[in-house]
Backbone as ProteinMPNN parsed JSONL, in Angstrom:
{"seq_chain_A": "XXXXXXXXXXXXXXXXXXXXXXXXXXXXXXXXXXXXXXXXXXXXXXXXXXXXXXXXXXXXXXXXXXXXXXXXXXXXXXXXXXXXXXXXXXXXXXXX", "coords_chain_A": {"N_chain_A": [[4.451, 1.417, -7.298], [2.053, 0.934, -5.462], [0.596, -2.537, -3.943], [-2.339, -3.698, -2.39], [-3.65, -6.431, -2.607], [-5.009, -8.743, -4.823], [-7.304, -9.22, -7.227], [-8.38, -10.836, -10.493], [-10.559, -12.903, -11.342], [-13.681, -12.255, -11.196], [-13.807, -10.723, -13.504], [-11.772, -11.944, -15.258], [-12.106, -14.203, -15.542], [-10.675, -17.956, -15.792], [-8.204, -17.27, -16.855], [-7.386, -15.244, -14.59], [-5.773, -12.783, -12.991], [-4.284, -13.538, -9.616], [-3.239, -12.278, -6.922], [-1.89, -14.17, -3.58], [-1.896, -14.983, -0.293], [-1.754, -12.377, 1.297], [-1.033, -10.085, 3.645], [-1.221, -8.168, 6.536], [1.591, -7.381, 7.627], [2.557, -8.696, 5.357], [2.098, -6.923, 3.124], [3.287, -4.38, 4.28], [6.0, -4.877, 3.953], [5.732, -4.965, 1.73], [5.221, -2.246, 0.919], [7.644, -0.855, 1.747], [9.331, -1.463, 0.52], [8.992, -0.379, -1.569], [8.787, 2.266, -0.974], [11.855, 2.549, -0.155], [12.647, 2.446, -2.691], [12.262, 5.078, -4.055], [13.414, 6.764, -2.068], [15.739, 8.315, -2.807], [14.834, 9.901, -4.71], [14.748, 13.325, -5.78], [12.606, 15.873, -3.165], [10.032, 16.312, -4.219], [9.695, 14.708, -6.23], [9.26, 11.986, -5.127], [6.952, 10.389, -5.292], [4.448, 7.777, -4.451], [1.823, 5.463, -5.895], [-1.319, 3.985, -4.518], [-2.733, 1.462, -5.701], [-6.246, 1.265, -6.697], [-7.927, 2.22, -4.417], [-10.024, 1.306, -3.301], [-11.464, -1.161, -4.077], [-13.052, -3.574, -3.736], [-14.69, -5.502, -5.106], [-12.453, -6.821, -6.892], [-10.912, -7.926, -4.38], [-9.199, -5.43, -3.847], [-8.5, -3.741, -1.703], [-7.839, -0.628, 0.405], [-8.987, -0.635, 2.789], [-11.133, -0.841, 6.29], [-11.664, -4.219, 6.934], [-13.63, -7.429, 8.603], [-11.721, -8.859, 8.859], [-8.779, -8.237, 8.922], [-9.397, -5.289, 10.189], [-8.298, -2.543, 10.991], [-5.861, -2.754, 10.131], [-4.075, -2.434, 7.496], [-4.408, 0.038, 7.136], [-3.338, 1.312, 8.779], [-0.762, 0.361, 8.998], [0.124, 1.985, 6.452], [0.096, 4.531, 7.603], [1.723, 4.161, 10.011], [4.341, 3.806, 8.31], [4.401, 5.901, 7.057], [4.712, 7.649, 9.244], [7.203, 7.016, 10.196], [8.926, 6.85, 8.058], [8.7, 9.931, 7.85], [10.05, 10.702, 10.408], [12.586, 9.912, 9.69], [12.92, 12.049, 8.109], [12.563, 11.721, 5.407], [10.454, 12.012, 4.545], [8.64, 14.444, 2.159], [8.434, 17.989, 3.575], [5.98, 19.181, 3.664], [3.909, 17.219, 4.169], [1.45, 15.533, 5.229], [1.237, 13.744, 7.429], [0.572, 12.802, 10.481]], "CA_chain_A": [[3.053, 1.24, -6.999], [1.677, -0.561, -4.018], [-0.908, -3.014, -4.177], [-2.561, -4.635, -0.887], [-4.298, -7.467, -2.735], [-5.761, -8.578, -6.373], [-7.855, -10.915, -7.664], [-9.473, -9.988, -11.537], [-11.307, -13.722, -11.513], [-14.535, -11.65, -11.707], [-13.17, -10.128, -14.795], [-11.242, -12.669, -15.978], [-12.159, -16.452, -14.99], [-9.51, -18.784, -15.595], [-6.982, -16.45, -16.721], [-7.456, -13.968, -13.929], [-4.605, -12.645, -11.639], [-4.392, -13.422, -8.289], [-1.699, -12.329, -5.323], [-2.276, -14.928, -2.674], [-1.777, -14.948, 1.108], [-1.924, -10.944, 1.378], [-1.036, -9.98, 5.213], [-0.638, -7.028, 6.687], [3.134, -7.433, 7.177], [3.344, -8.214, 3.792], [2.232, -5.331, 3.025], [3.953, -3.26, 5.306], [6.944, -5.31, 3.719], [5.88, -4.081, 0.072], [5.354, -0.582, 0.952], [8.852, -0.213, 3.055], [10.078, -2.302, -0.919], [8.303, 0.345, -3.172], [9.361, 3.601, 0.118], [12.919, 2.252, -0.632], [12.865, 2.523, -4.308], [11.633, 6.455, -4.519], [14.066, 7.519, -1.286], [17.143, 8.92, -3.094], [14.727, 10.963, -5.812], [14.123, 14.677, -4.937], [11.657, 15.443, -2.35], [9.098, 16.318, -4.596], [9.33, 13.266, -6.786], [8.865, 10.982, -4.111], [5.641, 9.534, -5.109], [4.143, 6.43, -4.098], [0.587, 5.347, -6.075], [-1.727, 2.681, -3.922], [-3.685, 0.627, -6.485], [-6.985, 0.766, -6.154], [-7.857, 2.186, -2.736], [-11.764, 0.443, -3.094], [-11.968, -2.263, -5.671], [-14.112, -4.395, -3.252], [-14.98, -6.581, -6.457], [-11.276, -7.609, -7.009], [-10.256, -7.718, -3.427], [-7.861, -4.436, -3.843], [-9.442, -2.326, -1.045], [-7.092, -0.313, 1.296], [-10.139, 0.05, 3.926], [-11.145, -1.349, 7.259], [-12.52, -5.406, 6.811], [-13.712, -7.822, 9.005], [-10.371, -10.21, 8.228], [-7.885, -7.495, 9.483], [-9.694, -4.601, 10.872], [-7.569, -1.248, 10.083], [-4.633, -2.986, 10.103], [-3.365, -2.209, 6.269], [-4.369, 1.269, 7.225], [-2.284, 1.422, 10.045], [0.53, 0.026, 8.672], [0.62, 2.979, 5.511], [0.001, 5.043, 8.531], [2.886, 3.615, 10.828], [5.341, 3.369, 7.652], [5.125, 6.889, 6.929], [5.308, 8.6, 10.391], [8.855, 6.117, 10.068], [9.613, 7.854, 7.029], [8.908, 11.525, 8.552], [10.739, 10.855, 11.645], [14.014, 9.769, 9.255], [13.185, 12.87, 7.749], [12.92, 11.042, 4.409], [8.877, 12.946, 3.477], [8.507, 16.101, 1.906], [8.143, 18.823, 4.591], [4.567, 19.308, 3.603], [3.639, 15.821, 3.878], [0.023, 15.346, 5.972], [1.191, 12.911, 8.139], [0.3, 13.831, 11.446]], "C_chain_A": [[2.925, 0.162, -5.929], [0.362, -1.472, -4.08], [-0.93, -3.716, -2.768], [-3.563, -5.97, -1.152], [-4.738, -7.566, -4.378], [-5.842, -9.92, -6.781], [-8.796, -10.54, -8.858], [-10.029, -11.446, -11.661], [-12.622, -13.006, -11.819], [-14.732, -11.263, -13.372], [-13.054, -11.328, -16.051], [-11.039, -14.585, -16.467], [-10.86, -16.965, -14.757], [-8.199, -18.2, -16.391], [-6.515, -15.113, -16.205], [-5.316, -13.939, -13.338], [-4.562, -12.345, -10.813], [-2.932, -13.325, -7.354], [-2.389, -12.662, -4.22], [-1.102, -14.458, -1.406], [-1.735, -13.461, 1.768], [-2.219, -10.929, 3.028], [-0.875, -8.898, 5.717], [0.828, -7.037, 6.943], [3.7, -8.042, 6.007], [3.384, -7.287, 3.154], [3.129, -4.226, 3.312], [5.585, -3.873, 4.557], [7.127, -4.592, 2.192], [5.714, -3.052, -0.109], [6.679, -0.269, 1.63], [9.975, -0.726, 1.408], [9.785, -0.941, -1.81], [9.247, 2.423, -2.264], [10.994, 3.26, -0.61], [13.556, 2.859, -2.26], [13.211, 4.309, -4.816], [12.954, 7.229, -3.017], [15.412, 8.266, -1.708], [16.388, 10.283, -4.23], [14.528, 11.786, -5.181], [12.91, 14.488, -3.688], [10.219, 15.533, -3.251], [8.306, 15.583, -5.25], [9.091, 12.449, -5.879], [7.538, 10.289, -4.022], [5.074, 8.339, -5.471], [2.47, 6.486, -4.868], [-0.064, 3.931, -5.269], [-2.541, 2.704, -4.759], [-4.676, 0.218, -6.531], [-7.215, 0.613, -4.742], [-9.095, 1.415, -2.66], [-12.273, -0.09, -4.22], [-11.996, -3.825, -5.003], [-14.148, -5.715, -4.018], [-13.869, -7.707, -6.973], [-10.321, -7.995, -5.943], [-9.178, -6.806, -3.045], [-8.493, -3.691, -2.856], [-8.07, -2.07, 0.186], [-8.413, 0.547, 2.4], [-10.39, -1.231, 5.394], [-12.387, -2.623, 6.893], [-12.938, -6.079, 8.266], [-12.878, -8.855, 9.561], [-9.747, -9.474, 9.331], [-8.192, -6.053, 10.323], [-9.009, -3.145, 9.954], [-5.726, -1.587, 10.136], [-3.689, -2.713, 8.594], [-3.343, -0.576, 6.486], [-3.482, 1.424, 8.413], [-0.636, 1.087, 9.662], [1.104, 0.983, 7.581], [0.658, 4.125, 6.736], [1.462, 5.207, 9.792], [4.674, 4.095, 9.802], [5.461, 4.935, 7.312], [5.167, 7.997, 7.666], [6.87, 8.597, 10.334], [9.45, 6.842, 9.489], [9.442, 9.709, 7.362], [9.998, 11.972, 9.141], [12.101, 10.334, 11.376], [14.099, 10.914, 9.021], [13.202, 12.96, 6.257], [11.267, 11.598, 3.546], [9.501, 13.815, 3.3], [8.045, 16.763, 3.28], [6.712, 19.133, 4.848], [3.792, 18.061, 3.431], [2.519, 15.694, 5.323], [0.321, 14.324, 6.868], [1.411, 13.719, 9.732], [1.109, 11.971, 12.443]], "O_chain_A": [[3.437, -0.927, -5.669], [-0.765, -1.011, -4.259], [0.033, -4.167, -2.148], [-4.167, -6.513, -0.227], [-4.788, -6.555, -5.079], [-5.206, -10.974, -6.796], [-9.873, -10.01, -8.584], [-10.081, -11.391, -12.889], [-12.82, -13.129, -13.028], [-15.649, -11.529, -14.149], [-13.679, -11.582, -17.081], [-10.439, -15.454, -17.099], [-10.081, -16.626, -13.865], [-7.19, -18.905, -16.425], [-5.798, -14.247, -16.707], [-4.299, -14.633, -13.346], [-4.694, -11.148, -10.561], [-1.965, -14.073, -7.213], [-3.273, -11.949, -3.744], [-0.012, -13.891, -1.47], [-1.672, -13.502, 2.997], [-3.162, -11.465, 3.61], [0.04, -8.386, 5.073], [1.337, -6.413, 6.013], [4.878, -8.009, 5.651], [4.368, -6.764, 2.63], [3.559, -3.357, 2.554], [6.456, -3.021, 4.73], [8.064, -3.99, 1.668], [5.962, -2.594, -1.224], [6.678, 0.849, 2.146], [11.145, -0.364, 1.285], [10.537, -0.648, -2.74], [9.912, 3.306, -2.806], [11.219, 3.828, -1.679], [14.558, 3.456, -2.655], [14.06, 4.701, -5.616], [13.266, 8.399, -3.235], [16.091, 8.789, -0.824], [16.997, 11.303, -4.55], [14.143, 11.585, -4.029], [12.415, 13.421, -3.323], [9.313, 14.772, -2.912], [7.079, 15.482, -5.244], [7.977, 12.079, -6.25], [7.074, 9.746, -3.019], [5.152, 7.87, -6.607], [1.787, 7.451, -4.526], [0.57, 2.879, -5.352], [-3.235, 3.714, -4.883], [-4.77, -1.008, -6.471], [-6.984, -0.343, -4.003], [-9.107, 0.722, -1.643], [-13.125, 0.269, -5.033], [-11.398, -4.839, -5.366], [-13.709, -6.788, -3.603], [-14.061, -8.873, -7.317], [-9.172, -8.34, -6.217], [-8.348, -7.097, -2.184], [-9.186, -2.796, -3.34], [-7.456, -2.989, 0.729], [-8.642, 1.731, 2.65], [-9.835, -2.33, 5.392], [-13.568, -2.374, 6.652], [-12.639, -5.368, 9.226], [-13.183, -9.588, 10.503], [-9.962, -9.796, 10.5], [-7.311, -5.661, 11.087], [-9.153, -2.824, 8.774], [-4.747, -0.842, 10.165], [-2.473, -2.838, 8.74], [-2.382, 0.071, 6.069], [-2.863, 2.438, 8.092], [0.388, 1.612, 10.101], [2.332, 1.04, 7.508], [1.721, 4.729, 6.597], [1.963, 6.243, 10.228], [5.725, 4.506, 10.295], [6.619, 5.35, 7.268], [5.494, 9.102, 7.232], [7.633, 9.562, 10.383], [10.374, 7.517, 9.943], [10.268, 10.524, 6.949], [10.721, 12.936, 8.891], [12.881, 10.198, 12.318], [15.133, 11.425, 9.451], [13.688, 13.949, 5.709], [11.032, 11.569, 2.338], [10.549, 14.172, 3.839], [7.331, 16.114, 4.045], [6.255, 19.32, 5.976], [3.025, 17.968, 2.473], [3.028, 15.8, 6.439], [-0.761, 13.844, 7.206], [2.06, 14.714, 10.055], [1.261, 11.942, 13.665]]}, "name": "protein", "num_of_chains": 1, "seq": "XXXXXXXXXXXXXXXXXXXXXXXXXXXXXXXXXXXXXXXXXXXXXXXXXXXXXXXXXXXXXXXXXXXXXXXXXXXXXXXXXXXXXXXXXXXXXXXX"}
C-alpha cells in the first residue's frame, strides 16, 4: 500500500498518526519501495492500493494542491510509464 501523507489528529487528538515531511520524491521513493515488493508476483497479482486518493480532512489526498501542484500525480504517472517501459505492467495496464 502506498500512502502520500496522513495525519488522523482530526480524529484522534493527541494520539493521532502523523507521517511528517511528505515530498514528492518521497513519495516517488515509497512507490518505486512498495513497485519493488509486488515485481516478481505474476502479472496479474501485481497490485498496488493508494490509500485514500481524497481524504482532504487527514491530509491523504493524491490530487493537485497549492503546496506541490500535480507533482504526486506525476510522479505515480512517471513511475509507471518506468515500469511499462521495463516491461514489468500487465499488458493491459492504462498507462498511456
Amino acid at each position: 500500500m502506498v500512502v502520500p501523507n496522513w495525519d488522523t489528529t482530526a480524529r484522534y487528538d493527541g494520539k493521532a498518526i502523523i507521517l511528517h515531511n511528505s515530498t514528492p520524491e518521497a513519495f516517488r521513493q515509497h512507490l518505486r519501495d512498495v513497485l519493488s515488493q509486488v515485481e516478481n508476483e505474476p502479472a496479474e497479482q501485481r497490485i498496488i492500493f493508494i490509500k485514500s486518493w481524497n481524504e482532504w480532512a487527514e491530509g491523504n489526498y493524491l490530487e493537485p494542491d497549492q503546496r506541490h501542484g500535480c507533482a504526486y500525480l506525476d510522479v505515480v504517472r512517471q513511475e509507471l510509464i518506468q515500469q511499462k517501459a521495463n516491461g514489468e505492467l500487465h499488458r493491459e495496464c492504462c498507462v498511456r
